[in-house]
mmCIF file of the N, C-alpha and C atoms, coordinates in Angstrom:
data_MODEL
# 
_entry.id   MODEL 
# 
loop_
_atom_site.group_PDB 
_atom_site.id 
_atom_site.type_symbol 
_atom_site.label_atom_id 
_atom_site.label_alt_id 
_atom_site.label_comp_id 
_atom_site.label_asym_id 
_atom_site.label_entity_id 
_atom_site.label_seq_id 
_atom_site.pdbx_PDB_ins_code 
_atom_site.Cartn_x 
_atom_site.Cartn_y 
_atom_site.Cartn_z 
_atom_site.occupancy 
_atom_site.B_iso_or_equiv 
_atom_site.pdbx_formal_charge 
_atom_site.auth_seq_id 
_atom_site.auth_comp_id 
_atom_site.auth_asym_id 
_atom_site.auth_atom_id 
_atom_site.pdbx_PDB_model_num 
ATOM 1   N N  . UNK A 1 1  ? -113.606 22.420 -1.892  1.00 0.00 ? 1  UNK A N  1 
ATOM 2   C CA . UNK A 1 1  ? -112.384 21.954 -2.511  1.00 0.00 ? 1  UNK A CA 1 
ATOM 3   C C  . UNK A 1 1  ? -111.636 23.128 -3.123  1.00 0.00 ? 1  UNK A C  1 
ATOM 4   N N  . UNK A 1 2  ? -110.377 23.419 -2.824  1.00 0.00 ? 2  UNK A N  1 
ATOM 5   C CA . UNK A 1 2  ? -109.442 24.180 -3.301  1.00 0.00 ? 2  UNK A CA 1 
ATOM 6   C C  . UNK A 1 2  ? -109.053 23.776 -4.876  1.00 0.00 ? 2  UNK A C  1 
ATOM 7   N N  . UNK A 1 3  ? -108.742 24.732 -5.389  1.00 0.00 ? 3  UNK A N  1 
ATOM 8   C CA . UNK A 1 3  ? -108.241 24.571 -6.452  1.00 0.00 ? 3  UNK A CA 1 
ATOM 9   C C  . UNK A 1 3  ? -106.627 23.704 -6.410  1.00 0.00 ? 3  UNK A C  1 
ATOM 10  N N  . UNK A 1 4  ? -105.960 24.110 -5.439  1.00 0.00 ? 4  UNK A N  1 
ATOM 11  C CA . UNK A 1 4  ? -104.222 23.420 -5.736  1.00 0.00 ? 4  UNK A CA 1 
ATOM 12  C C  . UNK A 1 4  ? -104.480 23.133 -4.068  1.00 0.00 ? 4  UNK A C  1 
ATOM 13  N N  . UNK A 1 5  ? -104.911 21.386 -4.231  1.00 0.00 ? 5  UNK A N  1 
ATOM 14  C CA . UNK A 1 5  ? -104.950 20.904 -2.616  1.00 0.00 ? 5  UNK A CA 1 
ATOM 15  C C  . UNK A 1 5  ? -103.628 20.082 -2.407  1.00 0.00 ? 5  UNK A C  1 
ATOM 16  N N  . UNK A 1 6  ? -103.324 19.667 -1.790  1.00 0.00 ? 6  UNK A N  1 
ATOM 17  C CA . UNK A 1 6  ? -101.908 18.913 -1.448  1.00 0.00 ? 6  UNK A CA 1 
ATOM 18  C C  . UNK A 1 6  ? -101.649 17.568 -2.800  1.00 0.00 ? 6  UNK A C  1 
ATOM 19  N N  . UNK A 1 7  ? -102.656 16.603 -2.955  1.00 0.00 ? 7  UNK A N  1 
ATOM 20  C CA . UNK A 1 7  ? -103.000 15.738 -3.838  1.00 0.00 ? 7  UNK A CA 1 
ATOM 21  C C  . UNK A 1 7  ? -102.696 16.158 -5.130  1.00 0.00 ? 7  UNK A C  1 
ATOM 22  N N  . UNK A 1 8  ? -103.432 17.178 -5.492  1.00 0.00 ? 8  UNK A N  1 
ATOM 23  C CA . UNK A 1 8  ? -102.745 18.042 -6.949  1.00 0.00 ? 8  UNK A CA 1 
ATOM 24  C C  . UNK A 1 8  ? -101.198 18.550 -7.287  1.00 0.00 ? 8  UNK A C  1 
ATOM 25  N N  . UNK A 1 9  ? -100.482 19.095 -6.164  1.00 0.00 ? 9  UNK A N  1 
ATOM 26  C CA . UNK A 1 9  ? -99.387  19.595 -6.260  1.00 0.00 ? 9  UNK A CA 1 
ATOM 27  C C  . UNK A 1 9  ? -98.776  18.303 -6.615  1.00 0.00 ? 9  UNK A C  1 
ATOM 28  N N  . UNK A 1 10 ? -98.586  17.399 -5.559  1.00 0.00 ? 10 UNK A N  1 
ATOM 29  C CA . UNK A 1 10 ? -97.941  15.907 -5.939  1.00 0.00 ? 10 UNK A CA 1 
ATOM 30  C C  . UNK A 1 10 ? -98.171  15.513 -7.215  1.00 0.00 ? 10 UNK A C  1 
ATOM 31  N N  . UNK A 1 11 ? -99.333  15.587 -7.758  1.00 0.00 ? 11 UNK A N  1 
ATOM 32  C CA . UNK A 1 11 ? -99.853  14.762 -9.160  1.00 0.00 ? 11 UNK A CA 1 
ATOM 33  C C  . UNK A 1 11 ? -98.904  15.388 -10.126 1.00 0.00 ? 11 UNK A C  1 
ATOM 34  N N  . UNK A 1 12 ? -99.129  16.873 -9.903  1.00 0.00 ? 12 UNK A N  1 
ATOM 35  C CA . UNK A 1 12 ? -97.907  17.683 -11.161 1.00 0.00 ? 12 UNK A CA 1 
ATOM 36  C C  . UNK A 1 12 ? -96.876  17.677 -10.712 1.00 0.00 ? 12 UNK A C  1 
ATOM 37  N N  . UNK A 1 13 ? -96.368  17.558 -9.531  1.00 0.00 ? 13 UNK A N  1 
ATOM 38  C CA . UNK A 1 13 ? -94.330  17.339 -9.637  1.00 0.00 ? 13 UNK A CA 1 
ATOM 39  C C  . UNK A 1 13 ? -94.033  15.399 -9.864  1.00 0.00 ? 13 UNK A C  1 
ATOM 40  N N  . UNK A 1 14 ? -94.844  14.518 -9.540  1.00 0.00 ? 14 UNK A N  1 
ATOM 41  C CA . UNK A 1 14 ? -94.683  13.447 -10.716 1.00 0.00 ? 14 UNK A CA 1 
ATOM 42  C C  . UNK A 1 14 ? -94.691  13.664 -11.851 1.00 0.00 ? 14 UNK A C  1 
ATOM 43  N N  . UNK A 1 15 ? -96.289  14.410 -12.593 1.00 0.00 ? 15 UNK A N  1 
ATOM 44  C CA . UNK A 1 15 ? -95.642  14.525 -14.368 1.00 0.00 ? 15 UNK A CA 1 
ATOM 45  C C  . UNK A 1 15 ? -94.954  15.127 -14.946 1.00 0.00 ? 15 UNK A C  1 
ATOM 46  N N  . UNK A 1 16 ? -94.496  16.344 -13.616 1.00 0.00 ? 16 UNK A N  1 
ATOM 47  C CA . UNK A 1 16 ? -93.231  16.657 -14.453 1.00 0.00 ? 16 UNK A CA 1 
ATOM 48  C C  . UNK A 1 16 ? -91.590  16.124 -14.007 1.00 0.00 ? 16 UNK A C  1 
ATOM 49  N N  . UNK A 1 17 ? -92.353  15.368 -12.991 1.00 0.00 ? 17 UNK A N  1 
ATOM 50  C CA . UNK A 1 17 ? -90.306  13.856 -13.026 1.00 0.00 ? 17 UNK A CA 1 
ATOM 51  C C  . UNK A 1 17 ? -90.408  13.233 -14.340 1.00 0.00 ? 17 UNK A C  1 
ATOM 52  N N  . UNK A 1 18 ? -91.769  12.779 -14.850 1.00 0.00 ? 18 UNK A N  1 
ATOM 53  C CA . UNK A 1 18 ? -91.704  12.070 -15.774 1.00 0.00 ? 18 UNK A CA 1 
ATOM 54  C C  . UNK A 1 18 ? -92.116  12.758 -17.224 1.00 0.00 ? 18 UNK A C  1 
ATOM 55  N N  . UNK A 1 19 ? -91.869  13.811 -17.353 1.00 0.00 ? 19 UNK A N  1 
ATOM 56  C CA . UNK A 1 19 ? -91.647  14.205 -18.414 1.00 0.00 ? 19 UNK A CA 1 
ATOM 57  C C  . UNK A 1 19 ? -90.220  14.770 -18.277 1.00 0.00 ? 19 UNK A C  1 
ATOM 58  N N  . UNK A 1 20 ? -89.632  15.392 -17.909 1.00 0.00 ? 20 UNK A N  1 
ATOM 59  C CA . UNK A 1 20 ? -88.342  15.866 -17.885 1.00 0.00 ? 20 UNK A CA 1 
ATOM 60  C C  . UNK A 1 20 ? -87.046  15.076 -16.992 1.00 0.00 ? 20 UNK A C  1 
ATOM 61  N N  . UNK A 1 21 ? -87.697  14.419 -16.391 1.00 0.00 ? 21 UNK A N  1 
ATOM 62  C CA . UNK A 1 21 ? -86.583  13.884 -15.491 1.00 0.00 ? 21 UNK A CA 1 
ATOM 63  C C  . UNK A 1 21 ? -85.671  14.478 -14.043 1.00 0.00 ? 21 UNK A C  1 
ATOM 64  N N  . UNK A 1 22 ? -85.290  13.969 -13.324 1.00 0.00 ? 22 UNK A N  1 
ATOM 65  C CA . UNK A 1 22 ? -84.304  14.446 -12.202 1.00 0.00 ? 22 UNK A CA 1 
ATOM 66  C C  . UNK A 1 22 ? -83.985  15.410 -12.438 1.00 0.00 ? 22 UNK A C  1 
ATOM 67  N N  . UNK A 1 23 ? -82.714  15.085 -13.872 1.00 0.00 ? 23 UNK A N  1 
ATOM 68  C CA . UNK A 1 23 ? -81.677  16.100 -13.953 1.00 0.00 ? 23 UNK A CA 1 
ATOM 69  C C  . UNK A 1 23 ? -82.348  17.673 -14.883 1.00 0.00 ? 23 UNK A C  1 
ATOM 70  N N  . UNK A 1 24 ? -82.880  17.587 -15.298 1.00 0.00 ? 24 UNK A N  1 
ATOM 71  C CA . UNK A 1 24 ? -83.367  18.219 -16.084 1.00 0.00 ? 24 UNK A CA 1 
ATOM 72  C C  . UNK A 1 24 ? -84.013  19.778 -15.313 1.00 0.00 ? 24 UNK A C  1 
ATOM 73  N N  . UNK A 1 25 ? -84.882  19.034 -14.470 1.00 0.00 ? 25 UNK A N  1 
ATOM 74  C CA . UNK A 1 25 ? -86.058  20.116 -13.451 1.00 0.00 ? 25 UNK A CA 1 
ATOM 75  C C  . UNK A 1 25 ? -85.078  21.155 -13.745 1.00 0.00 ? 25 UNK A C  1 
ATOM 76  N N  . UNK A 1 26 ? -84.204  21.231 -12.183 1.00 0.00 ? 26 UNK A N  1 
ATOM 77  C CA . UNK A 1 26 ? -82.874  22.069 -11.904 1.00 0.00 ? 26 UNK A CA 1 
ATOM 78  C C  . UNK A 1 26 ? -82.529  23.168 -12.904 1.00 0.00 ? 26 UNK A C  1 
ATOM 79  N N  . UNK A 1 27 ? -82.243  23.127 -13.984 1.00 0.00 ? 27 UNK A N  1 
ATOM 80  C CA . UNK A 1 27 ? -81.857  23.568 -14.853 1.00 0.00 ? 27 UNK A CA 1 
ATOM 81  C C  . UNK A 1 27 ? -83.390  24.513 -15.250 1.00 0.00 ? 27 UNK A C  1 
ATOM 82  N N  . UNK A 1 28 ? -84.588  24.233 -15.569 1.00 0.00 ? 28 UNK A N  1 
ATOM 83  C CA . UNK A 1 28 ? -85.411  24.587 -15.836 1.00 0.00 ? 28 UNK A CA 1 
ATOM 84  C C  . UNK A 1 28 ? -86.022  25.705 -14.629 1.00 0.00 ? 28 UNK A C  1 
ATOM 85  N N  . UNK A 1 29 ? -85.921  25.267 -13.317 1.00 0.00 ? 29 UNK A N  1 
ATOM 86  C CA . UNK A 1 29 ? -86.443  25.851 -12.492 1.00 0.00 ? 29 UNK A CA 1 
ATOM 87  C C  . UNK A 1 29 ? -85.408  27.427 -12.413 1.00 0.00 ? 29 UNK A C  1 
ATOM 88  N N  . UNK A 1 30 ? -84.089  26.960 -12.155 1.00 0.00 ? 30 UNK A N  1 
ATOM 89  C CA . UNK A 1 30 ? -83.017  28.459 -12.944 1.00 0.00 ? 30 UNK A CA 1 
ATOM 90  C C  . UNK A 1 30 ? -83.306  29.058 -13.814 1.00 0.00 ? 30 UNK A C  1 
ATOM 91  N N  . UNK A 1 31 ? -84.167  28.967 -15.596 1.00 0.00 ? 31 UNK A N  1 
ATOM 92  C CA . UNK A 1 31 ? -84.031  29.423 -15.888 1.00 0.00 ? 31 UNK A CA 1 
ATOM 93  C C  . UNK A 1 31 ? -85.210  30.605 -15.958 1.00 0.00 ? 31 UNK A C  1 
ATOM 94  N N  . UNK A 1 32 ? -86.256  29.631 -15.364 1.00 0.00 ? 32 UNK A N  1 
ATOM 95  C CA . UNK A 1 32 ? -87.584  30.128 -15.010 1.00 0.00 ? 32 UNK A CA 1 
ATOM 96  C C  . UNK A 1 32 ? -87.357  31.424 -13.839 1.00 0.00 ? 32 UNK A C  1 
ATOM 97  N N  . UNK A 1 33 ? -86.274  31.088 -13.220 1.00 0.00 ? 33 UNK A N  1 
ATOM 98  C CA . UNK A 1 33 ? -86.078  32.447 -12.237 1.00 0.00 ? 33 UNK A CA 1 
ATOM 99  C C  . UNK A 1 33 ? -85.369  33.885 -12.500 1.00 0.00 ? 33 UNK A C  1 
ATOM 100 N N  . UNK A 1 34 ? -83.889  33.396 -13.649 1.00 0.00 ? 34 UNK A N  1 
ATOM 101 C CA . UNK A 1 34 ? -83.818  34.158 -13.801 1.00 0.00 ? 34 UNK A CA 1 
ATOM 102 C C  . UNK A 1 34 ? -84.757  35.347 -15.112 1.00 0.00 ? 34 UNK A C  1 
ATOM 103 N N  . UNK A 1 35 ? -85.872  34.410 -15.768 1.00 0.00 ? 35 UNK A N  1 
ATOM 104 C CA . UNK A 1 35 ? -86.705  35.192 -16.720 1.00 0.00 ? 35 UNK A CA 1 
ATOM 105 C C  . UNK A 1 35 ? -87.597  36.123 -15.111 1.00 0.00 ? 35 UNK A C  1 
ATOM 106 N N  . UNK A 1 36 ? -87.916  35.366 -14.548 1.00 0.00 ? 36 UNK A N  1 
ATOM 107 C CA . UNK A 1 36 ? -88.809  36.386 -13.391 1.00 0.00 ? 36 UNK A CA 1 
ATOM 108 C C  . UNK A 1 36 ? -87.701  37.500 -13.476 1.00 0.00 ? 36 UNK A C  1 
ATOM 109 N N  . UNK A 1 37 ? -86.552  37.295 -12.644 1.00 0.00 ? 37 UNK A N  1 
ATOM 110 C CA . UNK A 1 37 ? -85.701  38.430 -12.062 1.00 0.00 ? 37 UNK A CA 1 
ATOM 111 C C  . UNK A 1 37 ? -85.757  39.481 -12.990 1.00 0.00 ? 37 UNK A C  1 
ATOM 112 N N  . UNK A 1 38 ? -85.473  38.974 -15.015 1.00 0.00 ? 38 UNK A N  1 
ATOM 113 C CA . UNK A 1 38 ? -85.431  40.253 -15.563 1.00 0.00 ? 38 UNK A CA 1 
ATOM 114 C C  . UNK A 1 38 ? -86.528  40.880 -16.412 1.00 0.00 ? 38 UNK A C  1 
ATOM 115 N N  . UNK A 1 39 ? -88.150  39.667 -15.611 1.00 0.00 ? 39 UNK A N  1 
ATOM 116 C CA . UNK A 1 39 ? -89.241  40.944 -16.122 1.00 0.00 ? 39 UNK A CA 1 
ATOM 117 C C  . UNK A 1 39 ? -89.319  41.837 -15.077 1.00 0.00 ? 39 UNK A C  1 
ATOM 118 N N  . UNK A 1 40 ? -88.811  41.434 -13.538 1.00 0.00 ? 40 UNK A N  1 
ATOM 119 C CA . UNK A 1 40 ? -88.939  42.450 -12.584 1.00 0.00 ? 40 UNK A CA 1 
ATOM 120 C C  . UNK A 1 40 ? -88.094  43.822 -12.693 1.00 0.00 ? 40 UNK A C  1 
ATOM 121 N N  . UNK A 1 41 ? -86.924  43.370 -13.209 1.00 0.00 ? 41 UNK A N  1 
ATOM 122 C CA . UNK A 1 41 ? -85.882  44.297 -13.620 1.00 0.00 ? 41 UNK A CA 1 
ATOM 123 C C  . UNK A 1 41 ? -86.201  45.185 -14.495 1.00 0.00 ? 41 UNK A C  1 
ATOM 124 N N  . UNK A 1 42 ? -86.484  44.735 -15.435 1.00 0.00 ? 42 UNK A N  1 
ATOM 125 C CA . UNK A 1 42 ? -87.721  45.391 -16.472 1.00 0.00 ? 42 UNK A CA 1 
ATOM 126 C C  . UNK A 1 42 ? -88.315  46.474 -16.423 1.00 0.00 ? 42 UNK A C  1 
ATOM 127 N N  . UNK A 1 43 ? -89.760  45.882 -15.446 1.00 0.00 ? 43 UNK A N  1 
ATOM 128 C CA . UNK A 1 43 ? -90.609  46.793 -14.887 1.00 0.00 ? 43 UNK A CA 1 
ATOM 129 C C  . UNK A 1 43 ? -90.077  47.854 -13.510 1.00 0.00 ? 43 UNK A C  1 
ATOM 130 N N  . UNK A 1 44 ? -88.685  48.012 -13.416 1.00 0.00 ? 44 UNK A N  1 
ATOM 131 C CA . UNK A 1 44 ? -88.141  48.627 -12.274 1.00 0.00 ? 44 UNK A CA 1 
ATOM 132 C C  . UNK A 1 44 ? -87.910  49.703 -12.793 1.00 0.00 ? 44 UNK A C  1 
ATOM 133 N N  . UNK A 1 45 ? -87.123  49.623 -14.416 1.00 0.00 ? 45 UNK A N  1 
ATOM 134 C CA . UNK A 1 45 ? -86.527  50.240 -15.126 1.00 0.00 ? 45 UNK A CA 1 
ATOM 135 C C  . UNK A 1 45 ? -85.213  50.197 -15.390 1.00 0.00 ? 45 UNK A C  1 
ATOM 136 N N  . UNK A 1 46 ? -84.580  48.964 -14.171 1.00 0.00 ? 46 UNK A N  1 
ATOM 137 C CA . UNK A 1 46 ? -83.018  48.403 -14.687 1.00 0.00 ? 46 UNK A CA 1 
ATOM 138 C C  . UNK A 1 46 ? -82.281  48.204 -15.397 1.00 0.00 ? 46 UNK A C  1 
ATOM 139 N N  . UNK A 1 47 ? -81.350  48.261 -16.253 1.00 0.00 ? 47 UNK A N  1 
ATOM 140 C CA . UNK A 1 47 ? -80.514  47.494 -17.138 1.00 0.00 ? 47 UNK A CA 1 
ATOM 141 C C  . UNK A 1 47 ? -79.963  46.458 -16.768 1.00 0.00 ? 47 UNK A C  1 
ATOM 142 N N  . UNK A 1 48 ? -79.988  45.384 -16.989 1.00 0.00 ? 48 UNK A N  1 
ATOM 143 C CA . UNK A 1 48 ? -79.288  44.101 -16.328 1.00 0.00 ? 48 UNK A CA 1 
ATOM 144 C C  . UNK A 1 48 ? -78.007  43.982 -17.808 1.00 0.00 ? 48 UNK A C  1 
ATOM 145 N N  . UNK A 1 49 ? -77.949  44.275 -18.580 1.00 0.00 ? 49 UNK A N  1 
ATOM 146 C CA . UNK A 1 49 ? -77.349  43.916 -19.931 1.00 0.00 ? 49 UNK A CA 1 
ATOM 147 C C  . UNK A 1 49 ? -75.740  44.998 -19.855 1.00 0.00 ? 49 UNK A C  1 
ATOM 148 N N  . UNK A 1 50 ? -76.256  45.721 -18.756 1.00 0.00 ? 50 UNK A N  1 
ATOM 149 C CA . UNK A 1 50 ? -74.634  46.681 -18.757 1.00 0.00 ? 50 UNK A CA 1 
ATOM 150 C C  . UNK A 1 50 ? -74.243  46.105 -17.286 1.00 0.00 ? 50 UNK A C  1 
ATOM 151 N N  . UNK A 1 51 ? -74.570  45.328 -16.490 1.00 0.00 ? 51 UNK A N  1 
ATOM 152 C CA . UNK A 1 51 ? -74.321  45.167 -14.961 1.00 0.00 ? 51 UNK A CA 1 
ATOM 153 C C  . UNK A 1 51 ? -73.766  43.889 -15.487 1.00 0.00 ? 51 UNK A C  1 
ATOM 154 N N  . UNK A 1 52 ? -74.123  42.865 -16.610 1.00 0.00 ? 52 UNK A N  1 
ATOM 155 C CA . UNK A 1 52 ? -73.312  41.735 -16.832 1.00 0.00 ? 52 UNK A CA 1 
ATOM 156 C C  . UNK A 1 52 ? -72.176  41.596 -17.660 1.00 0.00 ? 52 UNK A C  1 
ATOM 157 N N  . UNK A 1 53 ? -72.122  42.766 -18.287 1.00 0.00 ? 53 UNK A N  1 
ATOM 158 C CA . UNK A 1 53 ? -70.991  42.540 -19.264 1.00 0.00 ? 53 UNK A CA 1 
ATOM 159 C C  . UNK A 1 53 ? -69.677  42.542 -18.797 1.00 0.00 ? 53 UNK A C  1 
ATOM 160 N N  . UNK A 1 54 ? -68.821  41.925 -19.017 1.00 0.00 ? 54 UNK A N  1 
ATOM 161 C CA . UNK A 1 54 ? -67.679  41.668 -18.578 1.00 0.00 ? 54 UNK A CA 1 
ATOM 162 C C  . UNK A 1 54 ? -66.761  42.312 -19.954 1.00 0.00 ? 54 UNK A C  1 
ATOM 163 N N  . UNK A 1 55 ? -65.164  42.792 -19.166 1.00 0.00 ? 55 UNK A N  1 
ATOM 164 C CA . UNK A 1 55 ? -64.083  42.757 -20.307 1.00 0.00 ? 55 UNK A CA 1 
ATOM 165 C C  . UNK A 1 55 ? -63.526  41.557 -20.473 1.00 0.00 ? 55 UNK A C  1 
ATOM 166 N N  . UNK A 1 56 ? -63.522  40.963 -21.767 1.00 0.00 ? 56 UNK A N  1 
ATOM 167 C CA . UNK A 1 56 ? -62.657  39.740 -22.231 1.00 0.00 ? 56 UNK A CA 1 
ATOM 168 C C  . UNK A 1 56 ? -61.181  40.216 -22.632 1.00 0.00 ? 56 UNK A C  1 
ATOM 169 N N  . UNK A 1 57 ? -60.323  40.021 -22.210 1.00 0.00 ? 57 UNK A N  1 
ATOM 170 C CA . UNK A 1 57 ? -58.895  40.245 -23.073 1.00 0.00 ? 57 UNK A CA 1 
ATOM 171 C C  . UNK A 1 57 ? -58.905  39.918 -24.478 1.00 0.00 ? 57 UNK A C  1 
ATOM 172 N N  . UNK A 1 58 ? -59.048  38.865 -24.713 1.00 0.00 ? 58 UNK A N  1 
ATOM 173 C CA . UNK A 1 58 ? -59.499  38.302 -26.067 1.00 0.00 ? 58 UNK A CA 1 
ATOM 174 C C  . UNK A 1 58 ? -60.109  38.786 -26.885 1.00 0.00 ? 58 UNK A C  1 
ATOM 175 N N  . UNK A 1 59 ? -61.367  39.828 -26.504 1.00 0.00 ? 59 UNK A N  1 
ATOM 176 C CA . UNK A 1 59 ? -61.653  41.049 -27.458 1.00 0.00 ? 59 UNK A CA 1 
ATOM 177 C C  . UNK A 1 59 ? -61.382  42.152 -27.871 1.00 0.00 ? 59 UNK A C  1 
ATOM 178 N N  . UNK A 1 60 ? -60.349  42.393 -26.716 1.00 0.00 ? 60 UNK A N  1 
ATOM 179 C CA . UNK A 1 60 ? -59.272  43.885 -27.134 1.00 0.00 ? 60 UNK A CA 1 
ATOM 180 C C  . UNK A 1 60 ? -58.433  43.646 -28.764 1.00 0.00 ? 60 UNK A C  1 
ATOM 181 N N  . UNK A 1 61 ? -58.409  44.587 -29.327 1.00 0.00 ? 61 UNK A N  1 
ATOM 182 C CA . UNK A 1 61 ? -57.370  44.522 -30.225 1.00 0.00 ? 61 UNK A CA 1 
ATOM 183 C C  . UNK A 1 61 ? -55.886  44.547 -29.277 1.00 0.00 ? 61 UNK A C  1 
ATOM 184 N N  . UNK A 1 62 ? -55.159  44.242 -30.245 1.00 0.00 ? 62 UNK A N  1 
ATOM 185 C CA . UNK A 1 62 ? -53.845  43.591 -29.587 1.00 0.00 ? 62 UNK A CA 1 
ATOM 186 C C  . UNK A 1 62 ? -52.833  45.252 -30.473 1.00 0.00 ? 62 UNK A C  1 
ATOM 187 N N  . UNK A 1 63 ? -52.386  45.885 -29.918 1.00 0.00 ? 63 UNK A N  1 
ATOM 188 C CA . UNK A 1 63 ? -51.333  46.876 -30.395 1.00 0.00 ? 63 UNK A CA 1 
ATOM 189 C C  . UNK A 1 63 ? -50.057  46.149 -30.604 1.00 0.00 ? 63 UNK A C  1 
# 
């Protein structure tokens, strides 16, 4: 017997429909990916924090 046989996988994506729901997963499974992407980023030596920043107009001072 395997540790994660077909029977098991099913058992845990029911308790987790029924603990979180439909809508919910989705959202969770995103955020679970992007934490992977930036321990990989991480351990690459990346900055992800200067590749997202955007200019807002709205934060310029206004002359």
């Amino acid at each position: 017997m395997g540790l994660l046989e077909p029977q098991h996988i099913i058992l845990i994506v029911l308790a987790l429909l029924l603990f979180f729901g439909g809508k919910k997963i989705p959202e969770l499974m995103r955020g679970l990916g992007k934490g992977v992407k930036e321990f990989k980023d991480a351990q690459n030596g990346e900055s992800s924090s200067s590749a997202t920043t955007t200019d807002h107009p709205e934060d310029k001072p206004k002359v």
